[in-house]
C-alpha positions as CSV (number, residue, x, y, z in Angstrom):
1,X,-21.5,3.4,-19.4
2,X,-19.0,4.5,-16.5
3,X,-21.0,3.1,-13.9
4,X,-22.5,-0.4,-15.6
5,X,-18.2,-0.9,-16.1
6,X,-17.9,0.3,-12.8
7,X,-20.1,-2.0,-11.2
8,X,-18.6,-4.9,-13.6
9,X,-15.1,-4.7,-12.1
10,X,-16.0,-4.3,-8.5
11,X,-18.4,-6.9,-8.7
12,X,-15.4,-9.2,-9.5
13,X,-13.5,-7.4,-6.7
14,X,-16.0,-8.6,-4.0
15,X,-16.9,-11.8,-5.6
16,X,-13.2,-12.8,-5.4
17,X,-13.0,-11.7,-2.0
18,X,-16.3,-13.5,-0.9
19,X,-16.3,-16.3,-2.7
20,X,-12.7,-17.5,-4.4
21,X,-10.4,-16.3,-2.0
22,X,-11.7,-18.1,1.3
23,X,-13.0,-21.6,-0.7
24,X,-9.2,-21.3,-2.1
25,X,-7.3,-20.6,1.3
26,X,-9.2,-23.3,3.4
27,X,-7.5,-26.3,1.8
28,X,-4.3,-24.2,1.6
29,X,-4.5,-23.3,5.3
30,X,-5.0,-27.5,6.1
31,X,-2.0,-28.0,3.6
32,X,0.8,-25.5,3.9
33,X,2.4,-24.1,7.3
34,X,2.6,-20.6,5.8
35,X,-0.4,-19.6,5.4
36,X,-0.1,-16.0,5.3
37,X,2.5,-16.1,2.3
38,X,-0.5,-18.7,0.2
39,X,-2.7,-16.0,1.0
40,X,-1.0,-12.8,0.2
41,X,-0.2,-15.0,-3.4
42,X,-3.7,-16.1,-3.9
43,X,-4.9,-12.1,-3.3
44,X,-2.1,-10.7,-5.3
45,X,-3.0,-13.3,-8.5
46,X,-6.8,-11.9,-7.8
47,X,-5.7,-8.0,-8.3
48,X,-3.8,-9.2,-11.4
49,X,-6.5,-10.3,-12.9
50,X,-8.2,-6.7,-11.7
51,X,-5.8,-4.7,-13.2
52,X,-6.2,-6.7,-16.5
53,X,-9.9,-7.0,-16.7
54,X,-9.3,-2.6,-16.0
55,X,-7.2,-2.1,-18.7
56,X,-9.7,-3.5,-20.9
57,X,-12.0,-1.9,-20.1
58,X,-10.2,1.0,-20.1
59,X,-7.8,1.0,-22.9
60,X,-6.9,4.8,-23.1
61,X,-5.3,4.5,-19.7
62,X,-1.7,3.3,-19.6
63,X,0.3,1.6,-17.0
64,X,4.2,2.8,-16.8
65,X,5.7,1.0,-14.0
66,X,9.6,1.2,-13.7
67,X,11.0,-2.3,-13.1
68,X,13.1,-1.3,-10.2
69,X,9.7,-0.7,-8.9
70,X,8.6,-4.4,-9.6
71,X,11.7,-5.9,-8.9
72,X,11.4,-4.5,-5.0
73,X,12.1,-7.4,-2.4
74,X,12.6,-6.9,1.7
75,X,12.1,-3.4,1.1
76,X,10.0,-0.5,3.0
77,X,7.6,1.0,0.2
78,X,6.9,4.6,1.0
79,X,4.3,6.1,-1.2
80,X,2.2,9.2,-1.6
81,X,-1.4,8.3,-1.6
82,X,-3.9,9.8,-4.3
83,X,-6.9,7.4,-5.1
84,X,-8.3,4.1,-3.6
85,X,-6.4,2.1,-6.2
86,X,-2.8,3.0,-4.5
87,X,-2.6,0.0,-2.5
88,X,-4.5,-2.3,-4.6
89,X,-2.2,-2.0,-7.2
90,X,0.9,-2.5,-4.9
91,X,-0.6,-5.7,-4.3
92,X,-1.1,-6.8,-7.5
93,X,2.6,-5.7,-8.3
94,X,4.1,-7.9,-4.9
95,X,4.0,-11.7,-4.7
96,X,4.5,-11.2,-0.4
97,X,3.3,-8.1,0.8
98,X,2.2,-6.6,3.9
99,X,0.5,-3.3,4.8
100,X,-1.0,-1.4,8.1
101,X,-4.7,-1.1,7.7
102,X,-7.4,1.1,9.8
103,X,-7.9,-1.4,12.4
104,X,-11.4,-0.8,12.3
105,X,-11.5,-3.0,8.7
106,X,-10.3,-5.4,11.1
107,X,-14.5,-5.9,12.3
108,X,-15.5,-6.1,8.9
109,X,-16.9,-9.8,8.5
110,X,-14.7,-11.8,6.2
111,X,-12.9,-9.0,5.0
112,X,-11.7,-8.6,8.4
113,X,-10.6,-12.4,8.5
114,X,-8.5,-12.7,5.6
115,X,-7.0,-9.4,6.7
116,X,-6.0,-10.5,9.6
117,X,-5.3,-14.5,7.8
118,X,-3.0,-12.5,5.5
119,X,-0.5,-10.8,7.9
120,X,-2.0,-7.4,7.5
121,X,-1.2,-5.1,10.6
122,X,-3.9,-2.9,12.2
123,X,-2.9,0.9,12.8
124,X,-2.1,1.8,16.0
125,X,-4.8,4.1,17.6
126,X,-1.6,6.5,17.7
127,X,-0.5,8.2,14.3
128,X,3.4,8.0,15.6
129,X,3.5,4.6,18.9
130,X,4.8,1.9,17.5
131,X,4.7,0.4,20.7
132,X,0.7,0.3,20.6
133,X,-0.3,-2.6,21.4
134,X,-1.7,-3.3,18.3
135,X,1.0,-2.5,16.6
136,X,4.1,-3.4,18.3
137,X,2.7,-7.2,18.5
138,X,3.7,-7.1,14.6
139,X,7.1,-5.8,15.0
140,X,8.6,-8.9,15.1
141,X,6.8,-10.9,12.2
142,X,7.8,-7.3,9.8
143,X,11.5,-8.2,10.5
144,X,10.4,-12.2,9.4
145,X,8.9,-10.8,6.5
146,X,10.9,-8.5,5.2
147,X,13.9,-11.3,5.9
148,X,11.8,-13.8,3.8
149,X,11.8,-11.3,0.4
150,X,8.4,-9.4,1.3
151,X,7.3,-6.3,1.4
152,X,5.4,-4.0,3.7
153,X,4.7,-0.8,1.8
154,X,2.8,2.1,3.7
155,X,1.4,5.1,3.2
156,X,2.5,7.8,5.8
157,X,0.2,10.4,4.8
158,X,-2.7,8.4,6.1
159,X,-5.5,8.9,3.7
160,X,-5.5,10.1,0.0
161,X,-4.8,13.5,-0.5
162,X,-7.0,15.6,-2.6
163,X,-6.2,17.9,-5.9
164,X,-2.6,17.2,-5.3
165,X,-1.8,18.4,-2.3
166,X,0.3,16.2,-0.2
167,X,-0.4,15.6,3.6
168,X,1.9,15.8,6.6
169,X,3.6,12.3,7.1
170,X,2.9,10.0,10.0
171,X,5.9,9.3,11.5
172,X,4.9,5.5,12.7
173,X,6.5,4.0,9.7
174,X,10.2,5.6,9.8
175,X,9.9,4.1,13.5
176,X,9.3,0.4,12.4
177,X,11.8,0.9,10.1
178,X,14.2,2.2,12.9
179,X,13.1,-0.6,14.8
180,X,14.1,-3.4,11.8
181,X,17.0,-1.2,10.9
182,X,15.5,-1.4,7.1
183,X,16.2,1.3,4.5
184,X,13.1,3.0,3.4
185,X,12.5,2.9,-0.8
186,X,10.2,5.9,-1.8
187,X,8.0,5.1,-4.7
188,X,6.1,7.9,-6.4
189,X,2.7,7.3,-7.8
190,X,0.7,9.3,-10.2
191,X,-2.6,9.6,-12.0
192,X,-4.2,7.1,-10.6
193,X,-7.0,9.7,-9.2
194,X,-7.6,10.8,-12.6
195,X,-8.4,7.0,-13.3
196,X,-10.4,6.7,-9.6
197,X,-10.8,10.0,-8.3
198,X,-11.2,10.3,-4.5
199,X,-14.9,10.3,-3.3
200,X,-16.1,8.8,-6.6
201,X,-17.5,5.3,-7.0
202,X,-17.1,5.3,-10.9
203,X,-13.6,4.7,-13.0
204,X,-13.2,7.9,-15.3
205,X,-13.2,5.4,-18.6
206,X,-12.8,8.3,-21.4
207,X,-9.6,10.5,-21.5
208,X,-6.1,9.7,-22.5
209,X,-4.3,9.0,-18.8
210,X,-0.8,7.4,-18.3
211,X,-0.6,5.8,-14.3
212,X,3.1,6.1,-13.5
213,X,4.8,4.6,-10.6
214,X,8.7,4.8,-10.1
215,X,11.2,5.2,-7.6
216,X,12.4,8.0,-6.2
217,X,15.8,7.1,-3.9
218,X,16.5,4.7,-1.1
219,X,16.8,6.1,2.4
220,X,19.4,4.8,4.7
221,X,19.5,6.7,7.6
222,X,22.0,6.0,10.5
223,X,19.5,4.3,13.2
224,X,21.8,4.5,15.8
225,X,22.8,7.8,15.9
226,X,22.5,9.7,19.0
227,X,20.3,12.8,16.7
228,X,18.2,10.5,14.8
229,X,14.8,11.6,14.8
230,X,11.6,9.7,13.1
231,X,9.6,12.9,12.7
232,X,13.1,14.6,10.9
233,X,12.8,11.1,8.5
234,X,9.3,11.5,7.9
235,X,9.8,15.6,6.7
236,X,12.9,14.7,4.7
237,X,10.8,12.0,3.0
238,X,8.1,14.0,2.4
239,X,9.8,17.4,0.8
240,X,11.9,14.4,-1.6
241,X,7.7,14.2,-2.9
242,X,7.1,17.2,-3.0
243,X,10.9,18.2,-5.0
244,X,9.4,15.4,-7.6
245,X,5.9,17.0,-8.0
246,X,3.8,14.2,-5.6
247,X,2.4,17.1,-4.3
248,X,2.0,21.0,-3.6
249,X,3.3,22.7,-0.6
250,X,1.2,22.8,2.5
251,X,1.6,24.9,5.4
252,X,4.9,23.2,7.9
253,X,4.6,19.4,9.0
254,X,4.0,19.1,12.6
255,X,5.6,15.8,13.0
């Protein structure tokens, strides 16, 4: 039963991906100037529908989301990462959103067009420079976005950590933010790997579960201090999740 559901919901996941989404944005990319803000929309109404067609399907599971967590505009969105469904919910919580993705989706066919059709920002082949230049060509369309009410919410760890354990942070992310001289809003996620494990490919359907999200504080750093450090941002970030139980201690960051 896990796996025909299972297969149910990401059928609808790739269907709106192959199908709806690029039939929709064509006219929309003839009509409007912005594209990338029709798109991000038309993909964040698609994981909506997702997330409802899930909890359906799944009505033990409950979804706590604070509203200062939904009510997040112009902000960095730091976030521990624990299952696959981390950033897709993100999405379906943020009208105008951005992320950085493994540039290598970027080849994917049509995935890796409306990736790049949505604003989405390749990694830079360099965990911590900014100035890559795959990166730092999207340094100046972040500050646009973020100026226009989006979001770009990141997850510094870099892939999802397993059985609770929290990863060193990637210090790329407290750079842009340096760079845009944007405070940095750390949202804590939970459970969702109980609903999507890592390394599964089937929802876990039976079981009470509650999926929390919620915010943990705001970060304003002085940028322009003479001391300011991006890898002393990223550890400070990082033991602020671990004090709130997104993870267990690991041996000492290295960046």
């Amino acid at each position: 039963m896990n796996f025909m559901l299972t297969a149910l919901l990401w059928v609808y996941f790739l269907f709106g991906y192959l199908l709806i989404l690029p039939f929709l944005f064509i006219p929309s990319y003839l009509r409007f100037r912005n594209s990338e803000a029709v798109l991000q929309k038309m993909n964040h109404v698609h994981m909506k529908i997702f997330f409802s067609w899930l909890r359906i399907l799944t009505p033990s599971t409950r979804f706590m989301i604070d509203a200062d967590v939904r009510g997040l505009r112009s902000s960095i969105i730091v976030c521990n990462h624990i299952s696959y469904l981390d950033p897709i919910l993100l999405v379906s919580l943020f009208e105008r959103h951005t992320t950085i993705v493994k540039s290598t989706f970027f080849t994917v066919p049509v995935f890796g067009w409306f990736l790049e059709k949505a604003g989405y920002l390749p990694s830079s082949s360099s965990s911590s420079d900014i100035f890559d230049p795959a990166m730092s060509a999207g340094l100046e369309k972040i500050k646009s976005h973020l100026s226009a009410g989006g979001n770009l919410f990141v997850f510094p760890e870099g892939t999802r950590g397993r059985k609770g354990r929290l990863l060193p942070f990637n210090k790329g992310v407290f750079s842009i933010a340096r760079h845009c001289h944007a405070p940095l809003v750390l949202v804590l996620i939970r459970n969702t790997d109980q609903l999507f494990p890592p390394g599964s490919f089937s929802f876990r359907m039976n079981g009470e579960k509650t999926v929390c999200l919620k915010t943990l504080t705001t970060l304003t750093p002085d940028y322009r201090a003479e001391n300011f450090s991006a890898g002393a941002l990223a550890e400070k970030a990082r033991q602020l999740f671990i004090q709130a139980g997104g993870g267990r201690r690991r041996e000492k960051s290295n960046v």
